[in-house]
C-alpha positions in Angstrom: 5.3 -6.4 -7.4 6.1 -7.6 -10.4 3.9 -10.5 -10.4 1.1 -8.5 -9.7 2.1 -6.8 -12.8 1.8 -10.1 -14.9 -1.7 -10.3 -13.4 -2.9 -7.3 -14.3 -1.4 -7.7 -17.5 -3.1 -10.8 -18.2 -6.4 -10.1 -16.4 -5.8 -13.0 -14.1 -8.2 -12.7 -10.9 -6.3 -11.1 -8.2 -6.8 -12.4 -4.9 -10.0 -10.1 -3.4 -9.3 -7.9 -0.2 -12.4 -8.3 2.3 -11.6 -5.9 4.8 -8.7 -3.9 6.3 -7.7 -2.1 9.2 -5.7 1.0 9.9 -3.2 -0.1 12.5 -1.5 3.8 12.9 -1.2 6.9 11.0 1.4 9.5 11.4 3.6 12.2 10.2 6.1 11.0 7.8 10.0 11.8 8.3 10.5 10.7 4.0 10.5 13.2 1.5 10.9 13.3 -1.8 13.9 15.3 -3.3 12.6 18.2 -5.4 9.1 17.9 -3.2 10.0 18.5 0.2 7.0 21.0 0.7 4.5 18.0 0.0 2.8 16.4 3.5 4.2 12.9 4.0 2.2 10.3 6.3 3.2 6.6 7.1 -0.5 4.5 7.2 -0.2 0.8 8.8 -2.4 -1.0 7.4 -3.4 -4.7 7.9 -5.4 -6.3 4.7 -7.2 -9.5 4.9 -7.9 -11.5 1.8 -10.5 -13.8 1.0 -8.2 -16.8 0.7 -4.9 -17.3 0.6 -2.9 -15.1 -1.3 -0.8 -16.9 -4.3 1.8 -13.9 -4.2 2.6 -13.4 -0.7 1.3 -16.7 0.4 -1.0 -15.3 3.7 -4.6 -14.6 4.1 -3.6 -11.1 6.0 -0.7 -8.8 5.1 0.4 -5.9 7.4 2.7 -3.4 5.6 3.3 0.4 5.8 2.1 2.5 3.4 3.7 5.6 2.5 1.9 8.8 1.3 2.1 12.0 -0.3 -0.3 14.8 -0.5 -0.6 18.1 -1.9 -3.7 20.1 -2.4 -5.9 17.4 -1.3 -5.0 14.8 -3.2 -2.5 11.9 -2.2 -0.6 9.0 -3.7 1.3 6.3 -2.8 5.3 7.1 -2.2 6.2 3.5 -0.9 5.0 -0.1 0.8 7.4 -1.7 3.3 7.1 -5.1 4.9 
């Protein structure tokens, strides 16, 4: 993550996603202390990049994707490998 931060940083080109697919969705059992009334949902996701991705040296990267939403409107909690 935080070579993706030095990227961004430097406005070095970041390799490009083509496409993705959503493996699974489903109700999350994390929660935030302090935000336990938000909706949690874990999203696998698989992305595939263009080429090979410097970072984390693959041209596709499955991960799990944490979310949390309240009133219609979601970020991201966590990524896992």
């Amino acid at each position: 993550m935080l070579l993706y931060q030095v990227f961004i940083k430097n406005q070095t080109d970041l390799p490009e996603v083509i496409h993705y697919d959503i493996i699974s969705n489903q109700d999350s059992y994390k929660a935030l202390s302090g935000l336990e009334d938000y909706s949690y949902y874990d999203i696998k996701i698989t992305v595939y990049f263009e080429e090979l991705n410097s970072i984390l040296n693959v041209e596709e990267y499955t991960t799990t994707v944490t979310l949390i939403e309240k009133d219609q409107k979601f970020s991201v909690v966590v990524m896992e490998e």
